[in-house]
Backbone as JSON Lines, residues from 0, in Angstrom:
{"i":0,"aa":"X","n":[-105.72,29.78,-46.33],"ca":[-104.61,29.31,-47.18],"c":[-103.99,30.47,-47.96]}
{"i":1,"aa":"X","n":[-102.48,30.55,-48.39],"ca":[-102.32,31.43,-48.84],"c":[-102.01,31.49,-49.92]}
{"i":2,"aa":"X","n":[-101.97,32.3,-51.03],"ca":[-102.35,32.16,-52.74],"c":[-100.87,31.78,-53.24]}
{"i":3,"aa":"X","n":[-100.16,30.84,-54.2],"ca":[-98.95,30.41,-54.08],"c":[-98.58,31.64,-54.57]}
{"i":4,"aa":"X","n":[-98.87,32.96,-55.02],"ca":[-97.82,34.05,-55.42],"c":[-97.55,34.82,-54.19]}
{"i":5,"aa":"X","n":[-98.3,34.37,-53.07],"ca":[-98.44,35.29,-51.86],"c":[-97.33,34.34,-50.92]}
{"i":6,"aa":"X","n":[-96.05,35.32,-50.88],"ca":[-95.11,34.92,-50.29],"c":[-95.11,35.36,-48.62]}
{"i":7,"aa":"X","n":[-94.8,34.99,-47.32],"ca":[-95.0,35.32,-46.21],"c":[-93.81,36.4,-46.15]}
{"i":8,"aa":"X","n":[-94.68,37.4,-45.13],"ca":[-93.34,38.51,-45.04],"c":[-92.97,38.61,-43.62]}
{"i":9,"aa":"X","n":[-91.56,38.89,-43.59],"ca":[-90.51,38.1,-42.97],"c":[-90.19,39.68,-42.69]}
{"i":10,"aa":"X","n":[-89.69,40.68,-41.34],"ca":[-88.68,41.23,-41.26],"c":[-87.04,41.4,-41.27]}
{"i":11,"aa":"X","n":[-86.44,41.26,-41.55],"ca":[-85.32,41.49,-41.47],"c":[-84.05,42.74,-41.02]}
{"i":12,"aa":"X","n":[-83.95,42.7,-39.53],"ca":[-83.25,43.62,-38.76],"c":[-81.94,44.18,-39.02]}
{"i":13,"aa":"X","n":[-82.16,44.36,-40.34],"ca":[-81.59,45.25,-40.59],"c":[-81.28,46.45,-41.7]}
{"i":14,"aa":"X","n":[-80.36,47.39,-41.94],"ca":[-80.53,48.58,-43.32],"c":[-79.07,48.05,-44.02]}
{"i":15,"aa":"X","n":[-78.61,46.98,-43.95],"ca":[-77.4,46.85,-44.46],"c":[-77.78,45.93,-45.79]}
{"i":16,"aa":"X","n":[-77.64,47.28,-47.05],"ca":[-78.18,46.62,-48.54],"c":[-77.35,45.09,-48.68]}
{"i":17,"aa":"X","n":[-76.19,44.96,-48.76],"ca":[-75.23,44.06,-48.86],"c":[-75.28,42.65,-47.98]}
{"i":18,"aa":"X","n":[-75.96,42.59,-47.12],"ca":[-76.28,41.95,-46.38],"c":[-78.04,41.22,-46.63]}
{"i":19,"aa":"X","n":[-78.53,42.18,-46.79],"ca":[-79.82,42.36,-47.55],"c":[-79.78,41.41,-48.79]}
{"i":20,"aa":"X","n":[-79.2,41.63,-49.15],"ca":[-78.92,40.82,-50.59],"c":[-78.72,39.32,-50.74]}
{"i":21,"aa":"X","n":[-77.77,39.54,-49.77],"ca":[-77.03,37.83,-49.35],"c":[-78.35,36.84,-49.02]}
{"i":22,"aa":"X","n":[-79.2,37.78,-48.17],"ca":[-80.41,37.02,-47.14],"c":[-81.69,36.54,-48.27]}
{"i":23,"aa":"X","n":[-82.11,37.99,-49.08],"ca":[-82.68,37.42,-49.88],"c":[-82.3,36.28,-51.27]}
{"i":24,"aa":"X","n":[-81.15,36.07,-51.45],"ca":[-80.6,35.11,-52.45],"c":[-81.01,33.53,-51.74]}
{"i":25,"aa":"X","n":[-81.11,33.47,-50.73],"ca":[-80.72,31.97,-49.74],"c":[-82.46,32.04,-49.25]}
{"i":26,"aa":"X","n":[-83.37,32.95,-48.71],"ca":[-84.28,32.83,-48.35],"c":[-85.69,33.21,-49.56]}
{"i":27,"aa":"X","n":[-85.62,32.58,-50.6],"ca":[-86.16,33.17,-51.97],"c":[-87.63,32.77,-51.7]}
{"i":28,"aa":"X","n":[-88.37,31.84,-50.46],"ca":[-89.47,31.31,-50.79],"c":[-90.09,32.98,-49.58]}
{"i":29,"aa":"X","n":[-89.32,33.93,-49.04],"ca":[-90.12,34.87,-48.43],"c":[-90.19,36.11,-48.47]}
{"i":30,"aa":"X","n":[-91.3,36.88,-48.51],"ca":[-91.03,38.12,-49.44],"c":[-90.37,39.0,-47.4]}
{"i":31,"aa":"X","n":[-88.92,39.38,-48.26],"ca":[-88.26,39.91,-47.05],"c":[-88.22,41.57,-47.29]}
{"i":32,"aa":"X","n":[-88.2,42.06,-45.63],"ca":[-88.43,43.35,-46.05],"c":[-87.14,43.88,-44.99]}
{"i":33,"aa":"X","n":[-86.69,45.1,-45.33],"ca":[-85.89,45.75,-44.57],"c":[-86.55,46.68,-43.18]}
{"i":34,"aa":"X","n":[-85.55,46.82,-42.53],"ca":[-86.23,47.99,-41.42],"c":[-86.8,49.58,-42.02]}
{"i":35,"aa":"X","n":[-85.87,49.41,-43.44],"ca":[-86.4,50.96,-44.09],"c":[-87.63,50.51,-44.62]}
{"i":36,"aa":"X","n":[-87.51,49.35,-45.32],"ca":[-89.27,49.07,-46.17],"c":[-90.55,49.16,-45.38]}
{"i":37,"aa":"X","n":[-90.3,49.03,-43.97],"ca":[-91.3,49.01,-42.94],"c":[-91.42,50.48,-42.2]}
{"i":38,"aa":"X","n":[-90.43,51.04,-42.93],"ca":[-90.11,52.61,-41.95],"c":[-89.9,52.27,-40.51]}
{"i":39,"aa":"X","n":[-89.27,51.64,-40.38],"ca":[-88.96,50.94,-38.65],"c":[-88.01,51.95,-38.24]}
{"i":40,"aa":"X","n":[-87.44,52.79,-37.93],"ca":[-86.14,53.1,-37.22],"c":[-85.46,52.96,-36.01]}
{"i":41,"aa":"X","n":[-86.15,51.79,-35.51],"ca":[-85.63,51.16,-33.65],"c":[-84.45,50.73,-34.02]}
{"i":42,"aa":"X","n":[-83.16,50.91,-33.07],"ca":[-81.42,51.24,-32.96],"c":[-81.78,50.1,-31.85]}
{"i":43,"aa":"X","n":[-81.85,48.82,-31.96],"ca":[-81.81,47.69,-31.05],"c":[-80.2,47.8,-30.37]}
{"i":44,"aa":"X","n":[-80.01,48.03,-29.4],"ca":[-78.83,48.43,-28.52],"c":[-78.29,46.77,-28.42]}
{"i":45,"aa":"X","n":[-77.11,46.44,-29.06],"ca":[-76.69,44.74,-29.16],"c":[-75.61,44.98,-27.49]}
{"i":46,"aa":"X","n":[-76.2,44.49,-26.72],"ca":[-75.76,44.71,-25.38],"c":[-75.8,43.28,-24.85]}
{"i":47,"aa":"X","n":[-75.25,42.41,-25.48],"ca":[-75.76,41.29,-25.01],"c":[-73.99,40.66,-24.82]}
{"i":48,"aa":"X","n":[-73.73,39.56,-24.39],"ca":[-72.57,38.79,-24.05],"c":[-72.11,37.56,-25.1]}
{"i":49,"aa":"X","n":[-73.22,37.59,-26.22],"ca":[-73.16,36.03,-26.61],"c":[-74.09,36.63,-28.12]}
{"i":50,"aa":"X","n":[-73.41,36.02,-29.11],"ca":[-73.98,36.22,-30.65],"c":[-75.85,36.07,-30.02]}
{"i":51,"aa":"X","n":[-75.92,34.76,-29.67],"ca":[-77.23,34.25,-29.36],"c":[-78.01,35.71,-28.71]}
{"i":52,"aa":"X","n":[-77.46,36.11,-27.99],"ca":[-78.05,36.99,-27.14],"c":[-78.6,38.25,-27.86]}
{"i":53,"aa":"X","n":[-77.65,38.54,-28.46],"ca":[-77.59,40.12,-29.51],"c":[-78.78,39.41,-30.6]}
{"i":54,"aa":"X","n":[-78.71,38.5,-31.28],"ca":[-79.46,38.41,-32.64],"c":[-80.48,37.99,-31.74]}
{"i":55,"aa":"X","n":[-81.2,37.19,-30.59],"ca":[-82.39,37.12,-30.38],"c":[-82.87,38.54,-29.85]}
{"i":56,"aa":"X","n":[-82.58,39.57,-29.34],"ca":[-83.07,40.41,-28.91],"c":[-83.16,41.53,-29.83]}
{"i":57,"aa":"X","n":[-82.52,41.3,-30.83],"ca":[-82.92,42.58,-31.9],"c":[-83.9,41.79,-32.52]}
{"i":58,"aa":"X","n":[-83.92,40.64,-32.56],"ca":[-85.41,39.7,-33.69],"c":[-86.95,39.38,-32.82]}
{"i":59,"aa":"X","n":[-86.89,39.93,-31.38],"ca":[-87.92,39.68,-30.55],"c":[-88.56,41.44,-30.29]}
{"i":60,"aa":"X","n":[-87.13,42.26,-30.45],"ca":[-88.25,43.48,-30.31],"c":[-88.54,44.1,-31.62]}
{"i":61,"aa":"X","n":[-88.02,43.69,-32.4],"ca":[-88.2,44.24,-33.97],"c":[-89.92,43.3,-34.16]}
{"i":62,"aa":"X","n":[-89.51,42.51,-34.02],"ca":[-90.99,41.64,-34.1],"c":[-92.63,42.03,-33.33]}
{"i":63,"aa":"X","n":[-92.13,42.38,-32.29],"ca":[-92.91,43.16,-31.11],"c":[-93.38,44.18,-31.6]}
{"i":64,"aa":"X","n":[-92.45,45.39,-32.08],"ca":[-92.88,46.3,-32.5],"c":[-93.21,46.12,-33.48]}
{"i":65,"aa":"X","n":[-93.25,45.27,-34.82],"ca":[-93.38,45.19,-36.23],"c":[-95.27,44.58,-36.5]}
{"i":66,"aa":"X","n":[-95.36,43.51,-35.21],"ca":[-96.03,42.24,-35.75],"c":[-95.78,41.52,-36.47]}
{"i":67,"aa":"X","n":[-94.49,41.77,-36.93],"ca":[-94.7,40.76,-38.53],"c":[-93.4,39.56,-37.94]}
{"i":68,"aa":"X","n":[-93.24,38.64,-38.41],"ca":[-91.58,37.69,-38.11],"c":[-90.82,38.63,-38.11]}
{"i":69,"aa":"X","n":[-89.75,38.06,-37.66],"ca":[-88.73,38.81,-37.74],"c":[-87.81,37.85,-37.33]}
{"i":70,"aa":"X","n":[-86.23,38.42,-38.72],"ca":[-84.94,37.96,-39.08],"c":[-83.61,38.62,-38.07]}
{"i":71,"aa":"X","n":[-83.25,38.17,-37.34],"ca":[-82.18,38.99,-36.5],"c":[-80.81,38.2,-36.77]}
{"i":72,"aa":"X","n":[-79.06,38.65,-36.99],"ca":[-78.44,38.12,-37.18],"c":[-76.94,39.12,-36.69]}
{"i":73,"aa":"X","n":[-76.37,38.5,-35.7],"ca":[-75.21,39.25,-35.03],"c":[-73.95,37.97,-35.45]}
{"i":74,"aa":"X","n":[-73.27,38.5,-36.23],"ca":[-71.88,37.89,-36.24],"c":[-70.39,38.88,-35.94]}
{"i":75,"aa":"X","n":[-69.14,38.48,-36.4],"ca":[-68.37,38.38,-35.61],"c":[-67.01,37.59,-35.64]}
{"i":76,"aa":"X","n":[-65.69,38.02,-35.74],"ca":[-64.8,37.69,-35.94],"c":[-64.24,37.11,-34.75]}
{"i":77,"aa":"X","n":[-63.51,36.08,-34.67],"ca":[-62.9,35.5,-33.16],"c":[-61.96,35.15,-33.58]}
{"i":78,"aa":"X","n":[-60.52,35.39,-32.97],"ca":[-59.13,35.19,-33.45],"c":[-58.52,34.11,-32.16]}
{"i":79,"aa":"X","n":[-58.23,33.25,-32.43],"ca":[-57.85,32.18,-31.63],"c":[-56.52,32.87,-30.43]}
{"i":80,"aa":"X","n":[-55.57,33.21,-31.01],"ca":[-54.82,33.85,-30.3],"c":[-55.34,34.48,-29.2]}
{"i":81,"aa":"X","n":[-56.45,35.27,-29.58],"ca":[-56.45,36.4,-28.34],"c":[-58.31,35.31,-27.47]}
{"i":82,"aa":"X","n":[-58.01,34.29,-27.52],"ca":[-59.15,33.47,-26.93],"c":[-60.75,33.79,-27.84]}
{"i":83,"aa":"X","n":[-61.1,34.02,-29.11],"ca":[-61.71,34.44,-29.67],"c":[-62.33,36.08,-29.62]}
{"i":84,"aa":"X","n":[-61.08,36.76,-29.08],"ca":[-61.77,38.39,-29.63],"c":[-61.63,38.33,-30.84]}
{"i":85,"aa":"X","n":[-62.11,39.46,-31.09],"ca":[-63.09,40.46,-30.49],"c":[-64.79,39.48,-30.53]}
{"i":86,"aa":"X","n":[-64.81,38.55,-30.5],"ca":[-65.81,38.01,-30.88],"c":[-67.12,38.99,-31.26]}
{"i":87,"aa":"X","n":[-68.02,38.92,-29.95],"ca":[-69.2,39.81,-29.88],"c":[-68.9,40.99,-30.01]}
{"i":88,"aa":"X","n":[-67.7,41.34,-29.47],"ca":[-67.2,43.12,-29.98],"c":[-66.8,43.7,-30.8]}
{"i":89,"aa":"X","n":[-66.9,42.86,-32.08],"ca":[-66.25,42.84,-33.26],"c":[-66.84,44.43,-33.83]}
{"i":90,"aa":"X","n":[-68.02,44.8,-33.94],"ca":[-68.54,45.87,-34.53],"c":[-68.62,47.01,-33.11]}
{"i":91,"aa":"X","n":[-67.82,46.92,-32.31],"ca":[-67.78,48.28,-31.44],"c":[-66.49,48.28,-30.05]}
{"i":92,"aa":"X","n":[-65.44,47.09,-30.65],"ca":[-64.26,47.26,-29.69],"c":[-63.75,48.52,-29.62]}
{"i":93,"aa":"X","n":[-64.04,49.76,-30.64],"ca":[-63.23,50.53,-30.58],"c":[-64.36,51.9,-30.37]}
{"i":94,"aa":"X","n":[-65.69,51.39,-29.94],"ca":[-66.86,52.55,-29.47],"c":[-67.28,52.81,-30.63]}
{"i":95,"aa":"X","n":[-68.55,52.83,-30.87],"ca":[-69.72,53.03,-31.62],"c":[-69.2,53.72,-32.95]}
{"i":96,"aa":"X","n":[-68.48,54.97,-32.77],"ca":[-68.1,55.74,-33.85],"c":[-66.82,55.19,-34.76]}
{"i":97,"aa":"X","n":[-66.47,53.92,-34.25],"ca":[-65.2,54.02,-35.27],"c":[-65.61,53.27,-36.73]}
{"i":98,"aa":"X","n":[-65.1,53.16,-37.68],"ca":[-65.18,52.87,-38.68],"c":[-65.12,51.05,-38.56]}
{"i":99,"aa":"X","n":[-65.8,50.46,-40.54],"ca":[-64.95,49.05,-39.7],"c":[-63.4,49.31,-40.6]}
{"i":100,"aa":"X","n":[-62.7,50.45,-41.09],"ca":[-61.45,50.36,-41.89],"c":[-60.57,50.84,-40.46]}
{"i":101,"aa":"X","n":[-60.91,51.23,-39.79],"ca":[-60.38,52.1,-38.31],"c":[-60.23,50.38,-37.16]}
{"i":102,"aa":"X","n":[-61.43,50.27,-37.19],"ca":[-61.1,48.65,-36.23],"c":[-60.36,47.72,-37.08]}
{"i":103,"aa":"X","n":[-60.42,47.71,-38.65],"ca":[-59.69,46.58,-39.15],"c":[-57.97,46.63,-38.83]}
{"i":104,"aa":"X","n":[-57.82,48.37,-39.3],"ca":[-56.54,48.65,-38.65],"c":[-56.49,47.85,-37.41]}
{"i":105,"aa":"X","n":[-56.82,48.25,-36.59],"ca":[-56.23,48.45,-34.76],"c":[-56.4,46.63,-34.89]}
{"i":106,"aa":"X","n":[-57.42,45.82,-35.43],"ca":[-56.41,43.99,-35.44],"c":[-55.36,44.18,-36.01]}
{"i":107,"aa":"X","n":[-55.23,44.81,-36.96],"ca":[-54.03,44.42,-37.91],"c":[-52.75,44.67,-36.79]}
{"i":108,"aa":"X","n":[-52.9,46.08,-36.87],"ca":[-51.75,46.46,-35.62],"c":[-51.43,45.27,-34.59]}
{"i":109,"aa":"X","n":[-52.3,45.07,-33.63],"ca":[-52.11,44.12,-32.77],"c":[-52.03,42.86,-33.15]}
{"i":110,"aa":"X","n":[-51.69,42.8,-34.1],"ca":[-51.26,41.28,-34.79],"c":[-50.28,41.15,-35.18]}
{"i":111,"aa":"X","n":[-49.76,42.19,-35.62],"ca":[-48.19,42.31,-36.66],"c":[-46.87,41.75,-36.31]}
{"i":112,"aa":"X","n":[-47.01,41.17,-35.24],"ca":[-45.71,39.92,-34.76],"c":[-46.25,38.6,-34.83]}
{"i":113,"aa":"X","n":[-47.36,38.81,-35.36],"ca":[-48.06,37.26,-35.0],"c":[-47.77,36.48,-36.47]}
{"i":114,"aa":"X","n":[-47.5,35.12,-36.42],"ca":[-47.13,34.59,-37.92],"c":[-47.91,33.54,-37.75]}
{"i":115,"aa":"X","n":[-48.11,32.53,-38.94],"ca":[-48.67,31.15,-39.11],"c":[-49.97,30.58,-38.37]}
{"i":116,"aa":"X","n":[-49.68,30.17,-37.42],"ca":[-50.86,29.44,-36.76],"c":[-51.32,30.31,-35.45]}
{"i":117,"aa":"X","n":[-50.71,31.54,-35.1],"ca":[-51.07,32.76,-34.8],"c":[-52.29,33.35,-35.28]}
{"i":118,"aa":"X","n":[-52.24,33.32,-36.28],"ca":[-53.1,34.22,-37.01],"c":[-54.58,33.5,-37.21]}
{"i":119,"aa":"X","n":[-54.45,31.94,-36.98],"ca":[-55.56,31.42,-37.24],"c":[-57.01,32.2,-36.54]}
{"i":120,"aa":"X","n":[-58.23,32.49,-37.14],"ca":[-59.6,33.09,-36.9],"c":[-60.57,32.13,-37.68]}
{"i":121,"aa":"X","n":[-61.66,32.58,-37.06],"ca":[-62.87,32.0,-37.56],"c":[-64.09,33.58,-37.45]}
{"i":122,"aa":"X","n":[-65.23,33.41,-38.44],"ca":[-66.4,34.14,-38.65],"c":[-67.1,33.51,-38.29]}
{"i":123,"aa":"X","n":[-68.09,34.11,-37.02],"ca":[-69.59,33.27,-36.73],"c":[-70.55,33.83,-37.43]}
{"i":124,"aa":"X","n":[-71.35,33.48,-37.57],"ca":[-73.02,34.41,-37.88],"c":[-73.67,33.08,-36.71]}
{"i":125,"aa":"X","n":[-74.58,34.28,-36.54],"ca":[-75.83,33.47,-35.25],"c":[-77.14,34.18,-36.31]}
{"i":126,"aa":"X","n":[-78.18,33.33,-36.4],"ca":[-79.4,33.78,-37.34],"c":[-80.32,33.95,-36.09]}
{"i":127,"aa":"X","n":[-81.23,34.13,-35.98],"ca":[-82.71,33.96,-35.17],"c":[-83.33,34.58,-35.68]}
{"i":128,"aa":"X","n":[-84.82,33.77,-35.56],"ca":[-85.95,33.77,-35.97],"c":[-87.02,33.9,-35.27]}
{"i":129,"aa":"X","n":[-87.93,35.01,-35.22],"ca":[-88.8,35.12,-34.18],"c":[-90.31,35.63,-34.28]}
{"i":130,"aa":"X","n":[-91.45,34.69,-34.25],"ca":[-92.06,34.72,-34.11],"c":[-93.5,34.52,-33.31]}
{"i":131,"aa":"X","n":[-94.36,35.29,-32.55],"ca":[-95.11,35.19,-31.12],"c":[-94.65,34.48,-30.79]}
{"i":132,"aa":"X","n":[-93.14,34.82,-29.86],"ca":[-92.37,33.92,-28.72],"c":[-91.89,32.47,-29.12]}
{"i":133,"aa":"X","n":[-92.09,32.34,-30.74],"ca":[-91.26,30.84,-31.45],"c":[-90.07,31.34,-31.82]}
{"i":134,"aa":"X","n":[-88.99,30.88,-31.11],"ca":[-87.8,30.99,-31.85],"c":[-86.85,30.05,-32.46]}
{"i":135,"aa":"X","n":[-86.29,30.81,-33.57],"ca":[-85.58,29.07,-33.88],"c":[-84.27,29.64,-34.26]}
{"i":136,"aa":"X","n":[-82.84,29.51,-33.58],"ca":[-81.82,29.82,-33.94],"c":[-81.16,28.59,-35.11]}
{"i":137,"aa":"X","n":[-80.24,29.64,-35.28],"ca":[-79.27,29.02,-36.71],"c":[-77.87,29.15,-36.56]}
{"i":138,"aa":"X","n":[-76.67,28.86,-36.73],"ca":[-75.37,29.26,-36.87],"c":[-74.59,28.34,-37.66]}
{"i":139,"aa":"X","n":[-73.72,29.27,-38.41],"ca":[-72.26,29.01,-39.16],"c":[-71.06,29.68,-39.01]}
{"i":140,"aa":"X","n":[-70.38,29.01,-39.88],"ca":[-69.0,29.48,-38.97],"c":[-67.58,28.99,-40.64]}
{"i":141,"aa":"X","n":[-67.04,29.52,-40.47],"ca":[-66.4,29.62,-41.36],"c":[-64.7,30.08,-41.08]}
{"i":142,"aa":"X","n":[-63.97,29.14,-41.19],"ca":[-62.71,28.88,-40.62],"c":[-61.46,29.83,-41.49]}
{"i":143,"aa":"X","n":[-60.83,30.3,-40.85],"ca":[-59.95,31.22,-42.0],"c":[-58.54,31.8,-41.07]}
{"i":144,"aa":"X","n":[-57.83,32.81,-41.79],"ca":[-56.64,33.54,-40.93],"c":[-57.17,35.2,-40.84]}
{"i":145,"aa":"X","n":[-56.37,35.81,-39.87],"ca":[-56.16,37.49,-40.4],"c":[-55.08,37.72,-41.66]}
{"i":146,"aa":"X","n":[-55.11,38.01,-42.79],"ca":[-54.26,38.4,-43.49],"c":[-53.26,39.37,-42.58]}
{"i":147,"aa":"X","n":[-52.09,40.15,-43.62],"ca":[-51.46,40.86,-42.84],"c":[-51.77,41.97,-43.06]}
{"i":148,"aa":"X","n":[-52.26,42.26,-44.34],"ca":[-53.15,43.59,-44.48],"c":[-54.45,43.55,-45.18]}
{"i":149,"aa":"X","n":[-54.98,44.62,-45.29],"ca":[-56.46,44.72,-45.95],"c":[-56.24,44.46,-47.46]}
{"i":150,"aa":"X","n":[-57.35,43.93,-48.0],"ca":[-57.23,43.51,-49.27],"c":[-58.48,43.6,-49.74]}
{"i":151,"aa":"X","n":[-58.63,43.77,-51.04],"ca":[-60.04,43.5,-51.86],"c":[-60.96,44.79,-51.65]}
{"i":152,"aa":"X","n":[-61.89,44.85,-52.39],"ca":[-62.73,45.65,-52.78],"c":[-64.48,45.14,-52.29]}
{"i":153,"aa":"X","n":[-64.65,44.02,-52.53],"ca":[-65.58,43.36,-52.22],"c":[-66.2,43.14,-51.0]}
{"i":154,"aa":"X","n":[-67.18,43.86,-50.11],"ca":[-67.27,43.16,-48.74],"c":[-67.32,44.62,-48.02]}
{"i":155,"aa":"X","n":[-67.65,44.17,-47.18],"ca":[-68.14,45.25,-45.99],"c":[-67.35,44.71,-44.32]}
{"i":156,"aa":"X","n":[-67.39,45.37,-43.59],"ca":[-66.99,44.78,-42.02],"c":[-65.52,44.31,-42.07]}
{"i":157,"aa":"X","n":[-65.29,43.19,-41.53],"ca":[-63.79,42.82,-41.51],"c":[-63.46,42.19,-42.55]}
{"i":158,"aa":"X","n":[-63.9,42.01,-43.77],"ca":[-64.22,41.12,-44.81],"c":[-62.82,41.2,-45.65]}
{"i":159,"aa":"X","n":[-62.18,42.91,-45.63],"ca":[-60.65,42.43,-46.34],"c":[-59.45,42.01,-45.17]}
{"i":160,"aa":"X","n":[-59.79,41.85,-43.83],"ca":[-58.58,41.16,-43.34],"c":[-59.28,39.79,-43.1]}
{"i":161,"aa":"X","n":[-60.16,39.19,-43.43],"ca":[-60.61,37.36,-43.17],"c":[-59.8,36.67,-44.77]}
{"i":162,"aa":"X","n":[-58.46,36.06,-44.58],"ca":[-58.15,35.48,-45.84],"c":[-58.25,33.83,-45.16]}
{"i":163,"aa":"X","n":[-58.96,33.4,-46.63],"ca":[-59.87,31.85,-46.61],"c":[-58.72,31.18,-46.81]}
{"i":164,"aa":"X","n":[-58.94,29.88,-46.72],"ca":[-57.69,28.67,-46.61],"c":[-56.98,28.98,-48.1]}
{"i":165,"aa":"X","n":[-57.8,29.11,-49.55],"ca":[-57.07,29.59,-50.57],"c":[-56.41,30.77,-50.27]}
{"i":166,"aa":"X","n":[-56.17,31.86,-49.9],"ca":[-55.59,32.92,-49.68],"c":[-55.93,33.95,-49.77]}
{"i":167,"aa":"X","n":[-57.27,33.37,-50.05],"ca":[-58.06,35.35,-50.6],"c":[-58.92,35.58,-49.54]}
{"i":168,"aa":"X","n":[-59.29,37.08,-48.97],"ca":[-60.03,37.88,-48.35],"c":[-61.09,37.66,-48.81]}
{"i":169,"aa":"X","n":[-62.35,37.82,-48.19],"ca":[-63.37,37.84,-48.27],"c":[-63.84,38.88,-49.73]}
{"i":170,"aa":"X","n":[-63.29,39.62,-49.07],"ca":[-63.53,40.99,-49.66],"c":[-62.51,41.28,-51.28]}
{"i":171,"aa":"X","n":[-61.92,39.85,-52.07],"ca":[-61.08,39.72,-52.47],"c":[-61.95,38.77,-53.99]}
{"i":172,"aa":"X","n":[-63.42,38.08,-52.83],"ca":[-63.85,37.1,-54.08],"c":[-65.06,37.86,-54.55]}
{"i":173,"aa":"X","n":[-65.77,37.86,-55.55],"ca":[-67.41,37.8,-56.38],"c":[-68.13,37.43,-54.98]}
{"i":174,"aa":"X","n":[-69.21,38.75,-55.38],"ca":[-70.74,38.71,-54.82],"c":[-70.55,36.63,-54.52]}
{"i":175,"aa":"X","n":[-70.83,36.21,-55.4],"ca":[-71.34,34.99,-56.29],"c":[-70.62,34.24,-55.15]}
{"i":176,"aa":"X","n":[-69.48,34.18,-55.22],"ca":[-67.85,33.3,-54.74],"c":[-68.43,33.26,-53.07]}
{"i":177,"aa":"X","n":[-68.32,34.31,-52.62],"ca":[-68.31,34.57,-51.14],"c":[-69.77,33.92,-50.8]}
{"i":178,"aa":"X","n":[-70.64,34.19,-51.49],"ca":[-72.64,33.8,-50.68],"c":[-72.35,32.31,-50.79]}
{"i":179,"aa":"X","n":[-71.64,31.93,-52.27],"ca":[-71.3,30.39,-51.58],"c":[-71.18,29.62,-50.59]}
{"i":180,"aa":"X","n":[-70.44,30.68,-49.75],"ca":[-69.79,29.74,-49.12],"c":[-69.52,30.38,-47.36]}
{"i":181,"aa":"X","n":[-70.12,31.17,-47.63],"ca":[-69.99,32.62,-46.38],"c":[-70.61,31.81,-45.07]}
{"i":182,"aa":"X","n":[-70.6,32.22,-43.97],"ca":[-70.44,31.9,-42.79],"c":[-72.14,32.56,-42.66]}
{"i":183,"aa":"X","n":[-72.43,33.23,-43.28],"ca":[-73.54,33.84,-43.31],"c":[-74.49,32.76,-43.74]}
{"i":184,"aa":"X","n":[-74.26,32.53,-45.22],"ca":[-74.95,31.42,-45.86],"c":[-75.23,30.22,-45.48]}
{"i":185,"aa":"X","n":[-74.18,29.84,-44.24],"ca":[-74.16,28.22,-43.75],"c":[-75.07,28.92,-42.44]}
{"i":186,"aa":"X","n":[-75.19,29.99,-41.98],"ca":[-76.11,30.04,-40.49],"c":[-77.74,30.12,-41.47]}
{"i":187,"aa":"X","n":[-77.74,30.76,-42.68],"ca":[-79.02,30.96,-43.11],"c":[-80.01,29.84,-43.99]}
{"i":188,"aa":"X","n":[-78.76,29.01,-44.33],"ca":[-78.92,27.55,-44.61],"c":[-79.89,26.33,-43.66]}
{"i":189,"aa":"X","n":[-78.9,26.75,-42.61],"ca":[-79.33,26.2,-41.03],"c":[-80.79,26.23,-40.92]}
{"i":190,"aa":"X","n":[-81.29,28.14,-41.39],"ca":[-82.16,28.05,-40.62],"c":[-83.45,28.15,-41.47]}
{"i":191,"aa":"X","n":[-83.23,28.31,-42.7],"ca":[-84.09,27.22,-43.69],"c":[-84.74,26.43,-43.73]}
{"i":192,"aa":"X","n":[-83.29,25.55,-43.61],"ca":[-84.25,24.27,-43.03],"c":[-85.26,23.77,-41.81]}
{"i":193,"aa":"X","n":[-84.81,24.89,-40.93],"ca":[-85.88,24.4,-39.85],"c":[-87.09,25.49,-40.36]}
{"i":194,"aa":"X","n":[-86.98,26.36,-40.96],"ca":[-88.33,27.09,-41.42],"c":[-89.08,25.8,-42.33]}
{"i":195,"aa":"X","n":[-88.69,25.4,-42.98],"ca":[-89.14,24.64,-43.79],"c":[-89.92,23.43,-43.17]}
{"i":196,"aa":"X","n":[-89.35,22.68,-41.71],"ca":[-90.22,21.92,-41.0],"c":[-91.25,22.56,-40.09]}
{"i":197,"aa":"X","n":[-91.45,24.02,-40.34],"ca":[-92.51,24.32,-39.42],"c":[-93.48,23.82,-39.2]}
């Protein structure tokens, strides 16, 4: 049995503090650790076709190599117009080295005739959870436009061109505002709850 101050530890695949943050606010009953807290440095190659694909395979070999659970989570912008690109390619349409202020450009660009119901996008997050070969996926999704330009201060990734049905960028609201309600939060919500019926 385990002592109620003794929280289960959970990997989490990835070094992104900001992200880090979000996960531990929503997952408070597990003591979560980063790939740096574990000194992990495996570059899980997201080579996969499908959110599902990318977040189970960085949460099955992180786990492998770790022993410990492990948290994997690949999301992703999909713009209706262009049949949901960049979906899965969202973090490398433009090859490994580009920035995300360099890819936010190059949507913006290729959008700039596009008006109204054009512009409509959505944010996935895919969660998975993996432990000796138990997996339990999660996803949310969070409905929005491309603004016409970058906005806000707040946020990391495509976060100042995603503007929410009110009008603001991601990257536009509070820490606080956004974990509300983030596409992140509704996949980690998801998968909560099925941790919770283990």
């Amino acid at each position: 049995m385990l002592k109620k101050e003794e929280k289960k530890k959970i990997v989490v695949a990835t070094n992104n503090q900001g992200k880090l943050k979000e996960i531990r606010k929503i997952l408070k009953d597990y003591e979560l650790l980063s790939l740096a807290d574990i000194k992990c440095n495996i570059e899980v190659d997201e080579d996969q076709d499908t959110f599902v694909g990318n977040a189970e395979k960085k949460a099955k070999e992180i786990a492998k190599i770790t022993g410990l659970p492990c948290i994997a989570d690949d999301s992703g912008l999909c713009i209706s117009f262009f049949q949901g690109w960049p979906g899965v390619y969202t973090a490398r349409f433009l090859g490994e080295k580009a920035t995300p202020e360099q890819r936010n450009e190059a949507i913006l660009q290729k959008m700039k005739n596009l008006e109204g119901e054009d512009r409509k996008a959505k944010v996935v997050c895919v969660v998975v959870y993996y432990e000796k070969n138990n997996r339990l996926i999660a996803k949310g999704e969070m409905e929005g436009r491309i603004a016409k330009e970058s906005r806000g201060e707040n946020g990391f990734g495509f976060d100042p061109i995603f503007e929410l049905k009110n009008g603001k960028t991601y990257a536009e609201l509070s820490e606080e505002q956004k974990n509300a309600m983030s596409h992140r939060k509704r996949a980690l919500e998801n998968l909560q709850k099925q941790l919770t019926k283990k």
